[in-house]
N, C-alpha and C positions, 0 to 999 in steps of 0.2 A: 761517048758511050763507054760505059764501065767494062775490062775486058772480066769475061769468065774463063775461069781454068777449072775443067773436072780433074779435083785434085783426087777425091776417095770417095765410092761409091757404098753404102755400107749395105751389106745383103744381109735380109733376113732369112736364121737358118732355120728350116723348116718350118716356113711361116704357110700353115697348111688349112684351107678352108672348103668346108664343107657347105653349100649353098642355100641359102633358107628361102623356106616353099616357098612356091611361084616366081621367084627371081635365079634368071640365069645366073650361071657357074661365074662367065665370063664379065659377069656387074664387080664382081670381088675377088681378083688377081691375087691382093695381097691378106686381107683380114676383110672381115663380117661381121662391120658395123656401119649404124647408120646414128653418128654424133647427135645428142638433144640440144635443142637450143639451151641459150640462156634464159634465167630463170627472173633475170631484171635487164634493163640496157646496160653496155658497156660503156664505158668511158674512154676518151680518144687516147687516152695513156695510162696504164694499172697498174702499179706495185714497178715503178720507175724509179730508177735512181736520179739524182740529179744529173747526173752529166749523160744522161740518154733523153735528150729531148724533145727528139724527131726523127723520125725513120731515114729523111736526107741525110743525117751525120754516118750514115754507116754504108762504107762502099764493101762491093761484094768482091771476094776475091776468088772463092770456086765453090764448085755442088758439093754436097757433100752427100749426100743422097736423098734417093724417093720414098715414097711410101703409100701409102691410102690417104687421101685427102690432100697434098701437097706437096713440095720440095723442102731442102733443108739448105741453108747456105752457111759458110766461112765468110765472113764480115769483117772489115776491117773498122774502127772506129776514126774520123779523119782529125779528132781534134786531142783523144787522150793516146792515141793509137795502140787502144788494145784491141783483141781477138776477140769474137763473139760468135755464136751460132745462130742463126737465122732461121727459124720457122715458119713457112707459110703454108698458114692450112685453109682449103675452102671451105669450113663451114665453122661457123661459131659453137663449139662447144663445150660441154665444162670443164672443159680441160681449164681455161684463162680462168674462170672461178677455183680451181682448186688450186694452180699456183700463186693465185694471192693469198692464198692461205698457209701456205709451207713456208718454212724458210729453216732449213736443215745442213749440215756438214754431209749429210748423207744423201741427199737431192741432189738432180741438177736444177741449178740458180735460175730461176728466172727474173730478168734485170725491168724488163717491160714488154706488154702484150697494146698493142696498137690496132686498132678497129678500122683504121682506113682506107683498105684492099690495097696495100702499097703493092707496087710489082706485076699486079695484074698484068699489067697490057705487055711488057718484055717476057714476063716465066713461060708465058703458053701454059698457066695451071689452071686456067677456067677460070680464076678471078679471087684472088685469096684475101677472102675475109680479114682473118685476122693474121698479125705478124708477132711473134714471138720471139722474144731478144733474149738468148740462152746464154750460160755461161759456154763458153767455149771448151772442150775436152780435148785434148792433142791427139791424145793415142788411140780414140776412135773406142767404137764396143768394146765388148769382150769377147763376139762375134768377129772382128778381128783379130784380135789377141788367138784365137783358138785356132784360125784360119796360117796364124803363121807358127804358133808353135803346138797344134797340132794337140796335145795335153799338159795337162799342169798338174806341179803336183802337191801333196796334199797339205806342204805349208801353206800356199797359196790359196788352195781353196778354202782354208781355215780362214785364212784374213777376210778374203773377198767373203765368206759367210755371215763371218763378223759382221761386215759393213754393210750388207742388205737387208741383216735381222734388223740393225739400227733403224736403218731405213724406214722398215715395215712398220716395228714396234711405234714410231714416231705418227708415222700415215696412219697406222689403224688406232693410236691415240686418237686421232682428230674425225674417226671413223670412216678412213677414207679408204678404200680397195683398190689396191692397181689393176687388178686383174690381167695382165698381160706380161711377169717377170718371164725374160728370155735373156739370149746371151747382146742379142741388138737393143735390148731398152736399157742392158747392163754397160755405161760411160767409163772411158778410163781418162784421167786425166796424165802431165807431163808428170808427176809426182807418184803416178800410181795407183791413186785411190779411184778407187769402183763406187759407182754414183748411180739412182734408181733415175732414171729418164720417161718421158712419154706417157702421158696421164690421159693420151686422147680415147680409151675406153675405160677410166677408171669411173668410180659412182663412190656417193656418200650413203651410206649405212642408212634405210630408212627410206633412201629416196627410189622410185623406182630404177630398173634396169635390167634390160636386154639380155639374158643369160649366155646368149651365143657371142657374145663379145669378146673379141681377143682373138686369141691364136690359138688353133686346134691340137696344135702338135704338144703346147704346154698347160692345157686345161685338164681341171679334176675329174676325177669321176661323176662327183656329184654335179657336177657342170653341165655333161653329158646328159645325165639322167636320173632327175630331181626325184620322181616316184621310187627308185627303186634305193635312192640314199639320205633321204629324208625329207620328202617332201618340200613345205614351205618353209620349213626351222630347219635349214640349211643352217651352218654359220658363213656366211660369205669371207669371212677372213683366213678363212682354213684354206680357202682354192690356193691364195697364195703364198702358204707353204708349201702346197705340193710345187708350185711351179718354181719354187727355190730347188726342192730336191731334185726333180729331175735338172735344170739346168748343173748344177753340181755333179752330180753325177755324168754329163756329158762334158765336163772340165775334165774329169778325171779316165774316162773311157776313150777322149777325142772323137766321140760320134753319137749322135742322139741314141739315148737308150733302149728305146722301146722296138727296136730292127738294127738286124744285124751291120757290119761294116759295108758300106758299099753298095748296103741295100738301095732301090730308088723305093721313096717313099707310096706307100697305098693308104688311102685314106680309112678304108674298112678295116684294114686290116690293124691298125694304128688307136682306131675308136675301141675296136674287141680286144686290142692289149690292153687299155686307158681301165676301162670297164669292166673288161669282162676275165681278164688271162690271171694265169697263177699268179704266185709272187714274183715279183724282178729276184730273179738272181745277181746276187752282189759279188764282184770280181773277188778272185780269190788273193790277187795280191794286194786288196788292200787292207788297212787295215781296223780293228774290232772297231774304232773308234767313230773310222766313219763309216763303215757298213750299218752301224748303229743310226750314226746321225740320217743316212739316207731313206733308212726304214724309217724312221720316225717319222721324216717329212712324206712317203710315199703309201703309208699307211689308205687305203682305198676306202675304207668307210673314215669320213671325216669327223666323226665322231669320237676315235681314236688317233686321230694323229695328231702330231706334236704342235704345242702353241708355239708363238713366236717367242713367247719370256722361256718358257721352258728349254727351246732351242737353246737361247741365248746363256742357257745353265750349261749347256751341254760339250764334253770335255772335249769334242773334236775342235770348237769354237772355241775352246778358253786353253786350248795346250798350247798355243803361240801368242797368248796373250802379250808376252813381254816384247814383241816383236811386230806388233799387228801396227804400228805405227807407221812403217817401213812400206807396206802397203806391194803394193806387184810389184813399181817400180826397180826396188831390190832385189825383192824374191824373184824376177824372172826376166824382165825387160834391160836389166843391167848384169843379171847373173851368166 
């Protein structure tokens, strides 16, 4: 029997849900969704490399944590012996159809999604569907990252913005929506670079979807409240710029933005800042550049806030351009 070690637990930070009608609070501990099937059958191995040929080649070496719908494992590979991340989720959703479709420097890698319910009977996960063979990240979120240095500063979140615009611009090419950028779906790897992770509430443009999907603490206005921000010609790709700026701007404050330091979070109270409160006041020490870039992103009618390409013009992202290479690893994890 394989030993497991809880090596790293990753916590989602204020990963906050509001309950939808007639289902108890206590159904959705962590997020408020309920994953669509797939839209064809699966195949017993999808978007595999060669040398991943069967879920027995990969022994488990610790949890890495939980979440809604499944566990996450550190995997050792027994025959090339590399690193992997182990996914198992119980329920088939588009999440495995949308990583056969990516394949980005800005994603996390998926190597192969396995339809066998491998794991079941040892995880005590209720029986997981499908297994997901992730690239492996060392240095855990950025939900970590935050947790040990508490904030970062504005080189850093120049670069790490950089690499989530990529991200997006590339995903909402293919007209895919994450709908759920936080500091836990943000991977850091041993090199440094910040990777968009976790597509299990994302949708394709066009196709139906759940608006209450994701995580309440980093959803739009419009999110919230379709009537009072544009009815059905929403643009669905705008939510997830809001949920770059605030994540940013909680890089740079060390504390979710929208309540004060130390506050415990209230849900009402959280929805009426999202919605309904003045403008976020932008710290005074920082500077024009990115008080700039954070209004753009946090603009409340999504009508006026900033696209992803425009972002990607914008001089808070492009003043460490010659440097963005370097990635966290330098800027903070070595500095």
């Amino acid at each position: 029997m394989t030993l497991v070690i809880r090596e790293r637990r990753h916590k989602q930070a204020l990963t906050l849900s509001l309950p939808k009608p007639k289902i108890p609070p206590s159904d959705f501990p962590y997020q408020t969704h309920t994953p669509p099937l797939f839209s064809s059958p699966s195949s017993h191995l999808i978007n595999s490399c060669s040398y991943i040929r069967n879920i027995s080649d990969l022994e488990k070496v610790a949890v890495l944590g939980h979440g809604y719908g499944g566990t996450v494992y550190k995997v050792h590979h027994k025959e090339n012996h590399s690193f992997y991340a182990l996914k198992v989720r119980r329920f088939k959703t588009l999440e495995a159809e949308i990583l056969k479709r990516v394949d980005s420097p800005y994603i996390v890698k998926c190597h192969a999604v396995f339809d066998n319910g491998a794991c079941s009977e040892s995880d005590n996960n209720g029986g997981g569907d499908l297994s997901f063979v992730m690239e492996y990240m060392e240095r855990g979120s950025l939900d970590d990252v935050l947790r040990e240095h508490h904030r970062l500063p504005e080189e850093v979140i120049s670069v790490m913005a950089n690499r989530v615009l990529e991200g997006l611009k590339y995903l909402h090419g293919m007209k895919i929506v994450h709908r759920d950028i936080k500091p836990s779906n943000l991977l850091v790897n041993d090199k440094g670079e910040v990777k968009i992770a976790d597509f299990g509430v994302s949708h394709v443009v066009e196709e139906e979807a759940d608006s209450n999907d994701g995580t309440y603490a980093y959803m739009s206005p419009e999110r919230f409240d379709l009537s009072r921000w544009g009815g059905e010609n929403v643009d669905e790709f705008a939510g997830d710029v809001w949920s770059l700026g605030v994540v940013m701007l909680e890089c740079f404050l060390g504390h979710f933005p929208f309540i004060d330091p130390g506050q415990k979070p209230d849900l009402v109270t959280l929805v009426c800042a999202i919605c309904f409160g003045e403008k976020l006041e932008m710290p005074e020490e920082a500077s024009p550049e990115f008080q700039s870039f954070v209004k753009r992103c946090l603009e409340k009618d999504w009508r006026k806030r900033a696209t992803v390409l425009e972002l990607l013009h914008h001089p808070f992202v492009n003043r460490n351009c010659c440097c963005s290479s370097r990635g966290l690893e330098d800027c903070v994890l070595c500095g």
